[in-house]
C-alpha positions in Angstrom: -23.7 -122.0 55.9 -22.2 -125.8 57.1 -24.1 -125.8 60.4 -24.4 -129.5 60.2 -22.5 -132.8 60.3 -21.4 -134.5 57.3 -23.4 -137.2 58.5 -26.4 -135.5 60.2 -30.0 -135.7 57.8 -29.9 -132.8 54.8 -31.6 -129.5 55.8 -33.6 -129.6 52.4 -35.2 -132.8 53.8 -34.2 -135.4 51.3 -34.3 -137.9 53.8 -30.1 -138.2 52.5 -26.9 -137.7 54.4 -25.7 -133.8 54.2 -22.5 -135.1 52.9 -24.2 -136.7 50.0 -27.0 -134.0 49.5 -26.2 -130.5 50.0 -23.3 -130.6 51.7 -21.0 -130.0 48.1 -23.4 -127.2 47.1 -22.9 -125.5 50.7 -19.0 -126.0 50.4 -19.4 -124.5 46.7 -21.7 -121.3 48.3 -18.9 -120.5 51.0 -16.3 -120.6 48.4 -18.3 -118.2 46.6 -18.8 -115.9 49.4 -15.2 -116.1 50.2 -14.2 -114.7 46.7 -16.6 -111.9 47.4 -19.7 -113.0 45.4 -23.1 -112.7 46.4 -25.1 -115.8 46.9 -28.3 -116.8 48.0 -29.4 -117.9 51.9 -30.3 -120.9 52.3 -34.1 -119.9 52.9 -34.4 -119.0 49.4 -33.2 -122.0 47.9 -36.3 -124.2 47.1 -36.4 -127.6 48.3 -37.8 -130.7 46.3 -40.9 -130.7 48.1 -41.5 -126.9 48.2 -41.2 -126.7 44.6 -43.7 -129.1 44.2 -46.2 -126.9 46.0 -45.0 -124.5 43.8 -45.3 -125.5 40.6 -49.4 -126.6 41.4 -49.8 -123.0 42.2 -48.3 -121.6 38.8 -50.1 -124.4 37.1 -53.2 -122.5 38.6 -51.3 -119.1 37.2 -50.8 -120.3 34.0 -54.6 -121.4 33.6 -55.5 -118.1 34.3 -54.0 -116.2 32.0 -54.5 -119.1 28.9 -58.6 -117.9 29.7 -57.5 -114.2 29.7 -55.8 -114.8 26.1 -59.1 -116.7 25.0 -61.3 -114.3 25.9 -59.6 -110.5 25.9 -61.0 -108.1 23.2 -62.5 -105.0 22.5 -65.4 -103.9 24.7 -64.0 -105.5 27.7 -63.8 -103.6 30.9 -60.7 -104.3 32.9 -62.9 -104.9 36.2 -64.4 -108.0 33.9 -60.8 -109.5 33.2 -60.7 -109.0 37.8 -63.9 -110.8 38.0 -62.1 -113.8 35.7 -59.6 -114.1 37.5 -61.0 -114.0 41.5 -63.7 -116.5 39.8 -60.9 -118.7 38.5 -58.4 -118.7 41.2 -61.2 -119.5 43.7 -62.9 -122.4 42.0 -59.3 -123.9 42.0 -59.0 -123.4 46.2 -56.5 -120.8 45.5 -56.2 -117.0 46.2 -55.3 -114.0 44.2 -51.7 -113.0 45.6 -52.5 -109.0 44.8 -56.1 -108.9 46.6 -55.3 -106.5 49.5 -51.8 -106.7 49.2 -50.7 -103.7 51.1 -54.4 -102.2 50.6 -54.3 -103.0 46.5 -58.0 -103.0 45.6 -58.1 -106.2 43.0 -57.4 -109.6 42.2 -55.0 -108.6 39.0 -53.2 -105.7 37.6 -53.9 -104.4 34.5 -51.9 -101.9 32.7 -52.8 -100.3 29.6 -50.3 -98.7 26.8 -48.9 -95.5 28.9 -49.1 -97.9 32.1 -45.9 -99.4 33.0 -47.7 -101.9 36.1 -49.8 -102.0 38.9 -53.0 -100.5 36.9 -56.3 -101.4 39.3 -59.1 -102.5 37.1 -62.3 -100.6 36.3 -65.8 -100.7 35.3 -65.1 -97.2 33.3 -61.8 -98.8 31.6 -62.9 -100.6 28.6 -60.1 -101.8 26.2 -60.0 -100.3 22.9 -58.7 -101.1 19.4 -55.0 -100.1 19.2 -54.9 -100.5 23.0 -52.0 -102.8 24.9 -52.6 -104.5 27.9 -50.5 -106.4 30.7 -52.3 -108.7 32.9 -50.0 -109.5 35.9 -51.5 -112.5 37.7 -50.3 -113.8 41.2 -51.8 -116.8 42.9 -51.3 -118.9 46.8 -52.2 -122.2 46.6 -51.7 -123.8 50.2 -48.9 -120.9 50.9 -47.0 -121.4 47.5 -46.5 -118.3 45.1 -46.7 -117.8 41.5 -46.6 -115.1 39.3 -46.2 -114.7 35.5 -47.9 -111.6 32.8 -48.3 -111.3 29.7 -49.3 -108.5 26.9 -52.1 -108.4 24.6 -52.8 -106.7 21.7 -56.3 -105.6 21.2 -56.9 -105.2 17.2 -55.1 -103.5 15.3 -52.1 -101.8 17.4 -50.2 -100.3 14.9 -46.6 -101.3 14.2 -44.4 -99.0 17.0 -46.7 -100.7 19.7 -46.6 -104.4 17.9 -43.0 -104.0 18.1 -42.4 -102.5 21.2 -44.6 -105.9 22.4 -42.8 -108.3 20.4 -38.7 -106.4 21.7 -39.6 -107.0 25.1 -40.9 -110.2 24.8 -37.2 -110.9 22.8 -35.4 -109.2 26.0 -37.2 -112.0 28.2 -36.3 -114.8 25.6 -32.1 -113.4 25.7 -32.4 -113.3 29.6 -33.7 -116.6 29.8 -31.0 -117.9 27.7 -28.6 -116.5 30.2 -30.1 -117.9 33.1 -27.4 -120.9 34.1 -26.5 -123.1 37.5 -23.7 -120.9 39.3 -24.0 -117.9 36.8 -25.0 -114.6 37.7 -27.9 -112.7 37.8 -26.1 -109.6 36.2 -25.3 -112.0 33.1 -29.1 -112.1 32.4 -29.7 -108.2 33.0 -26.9 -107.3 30.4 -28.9 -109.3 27.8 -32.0 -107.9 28.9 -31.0 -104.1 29.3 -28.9 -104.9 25.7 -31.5 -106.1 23.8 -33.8 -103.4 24.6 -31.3 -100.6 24.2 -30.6 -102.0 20.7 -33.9 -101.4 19.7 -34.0 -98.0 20.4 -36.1 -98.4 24.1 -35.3 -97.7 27.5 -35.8 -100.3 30.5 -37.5 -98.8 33.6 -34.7 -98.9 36.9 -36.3 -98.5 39.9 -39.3 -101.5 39.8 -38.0 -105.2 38.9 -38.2 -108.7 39.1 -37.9 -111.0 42.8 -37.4 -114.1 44.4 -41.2 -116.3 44.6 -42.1 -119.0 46.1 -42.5 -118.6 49.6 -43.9 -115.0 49.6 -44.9 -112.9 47.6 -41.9 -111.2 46.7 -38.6 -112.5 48.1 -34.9 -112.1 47.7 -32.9 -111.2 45.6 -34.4 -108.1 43.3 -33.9 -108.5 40.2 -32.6 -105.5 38.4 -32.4 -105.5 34.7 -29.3 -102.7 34.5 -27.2 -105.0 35.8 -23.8 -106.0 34.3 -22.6 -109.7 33.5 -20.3 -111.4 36.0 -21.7 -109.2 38.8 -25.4 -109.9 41.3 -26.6 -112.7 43.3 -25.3 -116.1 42.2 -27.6 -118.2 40.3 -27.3 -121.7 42.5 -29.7 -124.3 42.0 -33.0 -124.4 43.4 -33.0 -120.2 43.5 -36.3 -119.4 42.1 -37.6 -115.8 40.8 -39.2 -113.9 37.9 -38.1 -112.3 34.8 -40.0 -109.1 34.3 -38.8 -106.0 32.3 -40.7 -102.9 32.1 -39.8 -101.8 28.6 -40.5 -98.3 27.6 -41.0 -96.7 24.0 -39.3 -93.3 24.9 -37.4 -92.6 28.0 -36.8 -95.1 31.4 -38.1 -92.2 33.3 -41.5 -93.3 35.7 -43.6 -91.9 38.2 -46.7 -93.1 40.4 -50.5 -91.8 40.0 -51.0 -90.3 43.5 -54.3 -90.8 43.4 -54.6 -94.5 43.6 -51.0 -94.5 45.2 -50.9 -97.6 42.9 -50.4 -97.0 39.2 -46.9 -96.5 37.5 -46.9 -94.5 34.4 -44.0 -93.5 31.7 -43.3 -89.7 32.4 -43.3 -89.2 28.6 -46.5 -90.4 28.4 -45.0 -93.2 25.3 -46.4 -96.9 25.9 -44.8 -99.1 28.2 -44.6 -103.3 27.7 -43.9 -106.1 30.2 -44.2 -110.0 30.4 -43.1 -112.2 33.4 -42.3 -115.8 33.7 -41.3 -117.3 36.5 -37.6 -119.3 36.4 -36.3 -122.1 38.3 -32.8 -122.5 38.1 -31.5 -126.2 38.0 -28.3 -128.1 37.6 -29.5 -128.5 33.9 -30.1 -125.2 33.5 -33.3 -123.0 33.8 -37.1 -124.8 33.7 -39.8 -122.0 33.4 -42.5 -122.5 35.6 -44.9 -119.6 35.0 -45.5 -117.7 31.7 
């Protein structure tokens, strides 16, 4: 990774010396690698300036999703919480990151009890009492990514799907605690996968987490199976979301083939999720979407 001299201006474009800017943090990365760790390229490792950008777009994300909490209740159709947020992302200069990604249809997803993520709102999907909902939103502003979720409860849910909500948020909370400068990603997953697992659920495999920032979805993937001391190394400035599908009965998933879009549980049991978006620092991790 030490393509410059000690000397020569910092690729992160501090403006400082590489010797006294990055140049210890690449020396620490190639030790790393030399052990046979994983650790992140230095394209994924946010500079000061890029994570300014990004933290005004998850400002914009957050926003979003304090109206959706305001205003979500019974009687809403899930093509009203999509005209929210185009209306609000917009107004703010910004764009929804999920309108026609790779041909998706909407602004948000919204996934509803049996659901695990990606639901495409509707006119003919109108929450319900006892109903849970995630609403996943992604926004660009000026070519910086955010991306956080959140579940809502409409009325009364009843106490398996209450606590199915409240465990996952919990798995989040341990895997945040986890998140450290130089850890490793696997040391958050245990506590994730744990937590769940403890509580009698399951955590979906195959669909995860990812680098942000930049894109849309970046490196590394962020599994939540994973086993501590093992994945990509958590340097500082590596930037990506915590987002565990947690399932009531078994991990098992498959994908509606008529929207191509929509993952449900194959047991048919409700499914919860909720995203925030982590930077990891030399103090440890600052949240910057939730």
């Amino acid at each position: 990774m030490n393509n410059l001299g000690r000397n020569d201006a910092c690729w992160c474009g501090s403006g400082k010396k590489y010797k006294k800017c990055h140049g210890p943090f690449d020396d620490k990365l190639n030790h790393l690698q030399s052990q046979g760790r994983i650790v992140p390229k230095r394209e994924i490792i946010k500079t000061a300036e890029q994570i300014a950008g990004i933290k005004k777009s998850a400002e914009i994300n957050v926003a979003i999703l304090d109206y959706v909490a305001e205003h979500i209740k019974e009687g809403i159709s899930t093509a009203e919480i999509d005209r929210w947020v185009y209306d609000i992302t917009t107004k703010a200069n910004a764009v929804p990151a999920p309108l026609n990604y790779e041909g998706f249809p909407n602004s948000v997803c919204t996934s509803i009890n049996n659901q695990v993520c990606h639901g495409i709102p509707s006119e003919e999907i109108v929450l319900m009492e006892g109903d849970i909902i995630n609403v996943d939103v992604s926004t660009i502003l000026n070519g910086y990514y955010s991306d956080s979720s959140r579940m809502f409860c409409i009325g009364d849910v009843g106490q398996e799907k209450e606590r199915l909500v409240q465990v996952t948020k919990e798995c989040v909370e341990k895997g945040l605690k986890q998140v450290r400068p130089w850890g490793f990603l696997g040391d958050m997953s245990q506590a994730v996968h744990e937590h769940a697992e403890k509580n009698g659920y399951s955590v979906v495999k195959e669909i995860g987490g990812h680098g942000i920032g930049l894109e849309f979805h970046e490196d590394p993937w962020v599994g939540y199976i994973g086993r501590a001391g093992t994945g990509m190394v958590m340097a500082p400035g590596l930037l990506f979301t915590i987002e565990p599908m947690v399932n009531m009965g078994a991990s098992e998933i498959f994908i509606d083939e008529d929207d191509g879009w929509t993952v449900y549980t194959e047991d048919g049991l409700p499914s919860a999720q909720w995203e925030i978006m982590v930077l990891v620092t030399e103090n440890g991790p600052e949240v910057l979407a939730w």
